[in-house]
N, C-alpha and C positions, 0 to 999 in steps of 0.2 A: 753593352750599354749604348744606347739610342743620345744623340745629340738631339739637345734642344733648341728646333729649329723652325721660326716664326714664319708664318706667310704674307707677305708686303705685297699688296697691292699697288700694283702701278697702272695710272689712266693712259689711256693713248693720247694721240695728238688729236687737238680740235675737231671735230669735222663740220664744213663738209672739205673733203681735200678735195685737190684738183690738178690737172699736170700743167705744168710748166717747162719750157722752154728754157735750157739753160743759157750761160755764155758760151758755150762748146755744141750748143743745137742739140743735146739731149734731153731726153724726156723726165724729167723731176718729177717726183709726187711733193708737193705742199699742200702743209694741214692751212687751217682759216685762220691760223694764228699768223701766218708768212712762213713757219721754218720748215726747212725742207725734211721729211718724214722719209722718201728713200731717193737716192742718189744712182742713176742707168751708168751703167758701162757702155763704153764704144765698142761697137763692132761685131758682139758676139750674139746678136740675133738681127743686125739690120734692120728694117720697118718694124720688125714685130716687137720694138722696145716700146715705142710709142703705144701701140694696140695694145701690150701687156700694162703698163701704168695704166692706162683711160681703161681697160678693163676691172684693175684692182680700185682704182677711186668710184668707180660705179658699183661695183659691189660695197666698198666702205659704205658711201653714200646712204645704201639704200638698205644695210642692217638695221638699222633700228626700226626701220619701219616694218620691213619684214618681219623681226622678231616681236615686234607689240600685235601687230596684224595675227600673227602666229597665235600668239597667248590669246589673246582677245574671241580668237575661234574655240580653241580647245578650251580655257574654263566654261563655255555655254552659258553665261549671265546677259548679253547682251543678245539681242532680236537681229535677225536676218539682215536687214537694212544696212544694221551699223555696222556688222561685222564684213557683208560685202561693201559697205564703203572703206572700210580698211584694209582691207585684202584688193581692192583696185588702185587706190593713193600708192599702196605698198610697191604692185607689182607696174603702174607705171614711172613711179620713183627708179624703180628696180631696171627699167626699160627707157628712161630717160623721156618720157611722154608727157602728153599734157593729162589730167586728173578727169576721170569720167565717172562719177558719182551719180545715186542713186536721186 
Protein backbone atom coordinates (compact mmCIF):
# COMPACT_ATOMS: atom_id res chain seq x y z
CA UNK A 1 0.00 0.00 0.00
CA UNK A 2 1.47 3.51 -1.41
CA UNK A 3 1.27 6.39 1.28
CA UNK A 4 -0.41 9.44 0.53
CA UNK A 5 2.00 11.83 0.01
CA UNK A 6 1.43 15.66 -1.13
CA UNK A 7 3.89 17.81 -2.89
CA UNK A 8 4.66 21.45 -1.06
CA UNK A 9 6.05 23.73 -2.85
CA UNK A 10 8.45 25.84 -1.47
CA UNK A 11 9.86 29.40 -3.23
CA UNK A 12 13.37 30.26 -2.82
CA UNK A 13 14.75 33.34 -1.29
CA UNK A 14 14.19 36.59 -2.96
CA UNK A 15 16.50 37.50 -5.77
CA UNK A 16 18.55 39.07 -6.74
CA UNK A 17 21.23 37.76 -4.11
CA UNK A 18 24.35 38.92 -3.64
CA UNK A 19 27.54 38.09 -1.47
CA UNK A 20 28.33 39.57 1.45
CA UNK A 21 31.11 39.94 3.59
CA UNK A 22 30.58 38.37 7.01
CA UNK A 23 31.82 39.40 10.56
CA UNK A 24 34.45 36.50 10.32
CA UNK A 25 35.65 37.88 6.38
CA UNK A 26 33.65 35.13 4.71
CA UNK A 27 31.83 35.00 1.75
CA UNK A 28 27.73 34.91 2.61
CA UNK A 29 25.26 34.54 -0.07
CA UNK A 30 22.10 37.06 0.89
CA UNK A 31 18.75 37.02 -0.94
CA UNK A 32 17.22 40.87 -1.53
CA UNK A 33 15.31 40.23 1.34
CA UNK A 34 18.70 40.67 3.84
CA UNK A 35 18.75 36.83 5.09
CA UNK A 36 21.38 35.09 4.64
CA UNK A 37 20.54 32.15 1.83
CA UNK A 38 24.14 30.06 2.27
CA UNK A 39 26.69 30.43 4.99
CA UNK A 40 30.98 29.68 3.57
CA UNK A 41 33.06 27.61 5.75
CA UNK A 42 36.61 28.76 6.75
CA UNK A 43 39.48 27.30 5.28
CA UNK A 44 38.48 24.51 3.11
CA UNK A 45 38.90 26.14 -0.36
CA UNK A 46 40.66 29.49 0.47
CA UNK A 47 40.03 32.28 -2.25
CA UNK A 48 38.04 30.07 -4.17
CA UNK A 49 35.03 30.58 -1.44
CA UNK A 50 34.64 34.00 -2.45
CA UNK A 51 34.65 32.95 -6.59
CA UNK A 52 32.41 30.12 -5.67
CA UNK A 53 29.42 32.35 -4.04
CA UNK A 54 29.83 35.31 -6.68
CA UNK A 55 29.73 32.46 -9.19
CA UNK A 56 26.45 30.90 -7.67
CA UNK A 57 24.53 34.50 -7.23
CA UNK A 58 25.44 35.21 -11.00
CA UNK A 59 24.01 32.27 -11.98
CA UNK A 60 20.89 32.76 -9.49
CA UNK A 61 20.70 36.22 -10.91
CA UNK A 62 20.47 35.50 -14.31
CA UNK A 63 17.89 32.24 -14.46
CA UNK A 64 15.00 33.82 -14.94
CA UNK A 65 16.02 35.63 -17.71
CA UNK A 66 17.81 32.92 -19.30
CA UNK A 67 14.94 30.73 -18.88
CA UNK A 68 12.15 33.35 -20.40
CA UNK A 69 14.82 34.14 -23.10
CA UNK A 70 14.80 30.14 -23.61
CA UNK A 71 11.04 29.79 -23.83
CA UNK A 72 10.43 32.78 -25.73
CA UNK A 73 12.94 31.14 -28.63
CA UNK A 74 11.57 27.71 -28.79
CA UNK A 75 7.65 28.54 -28.71
CA UNK A 76 8.43 30.67 -32.27
CA UNK A 77 5.45 33.29 -31.76
CA UNK A 78 7.66 36.22 -31.31
CA UNK A 79 9.86 37.79 -34.53
CA UNK A 80 13.64 37.71 -34.77
CA UNK A 81 14.17 41.12 -32.99
CA UNK A 82 12.55 40.45 -29.88
CA UNK A 83 13.69 37.13 -29.41
CA UNK A 84 17.45 38.31 -30.03
CA UNK A 85 16.76 41.07 -27.64
CA UNK A 86 16.05 38.44 -25.00
CA UNK A 87 18.67 36.12 -25.68
CA UNK A 88 21.22 39.31 -25.30
CA UNK A 89 19.59 41.04 -21.86
CA UNK A 90 19.58 37.26 -20.97
CA UNK A 91 23.26 36.42 -21.67
CA UNK A 92 24.55 39.82 -20.59
CA UNK A 93 22.66 39.61 -17.27
CA UNK A 94 24.20 36.11 -17.33
CA UNK A 95 27.85 37.90 -17.89
CA UNK A 96 27.23 40.76 -15.65
CA UNK A 97 27.44 43.42 -18.67
CA UNK A 98 25.85 46.23 -19.86
CA UNK A 99 22.40 45.37 -22.28
CA UNK A 100 23.17 45.60 -26.10
CA UNK A 101 19.84 45.63 -27.88
CA UNK A 102 18.54 45.58 -31.15
Amino acid sequence: MKANVQSVRIDHSPIPWKVAEDHKGLADIVAADGTVVVWTIDGAYGSQIEANADFIVQAVNAHESLLAACKLALVGEADDDTIFNALADAVAKAERKEVTAL
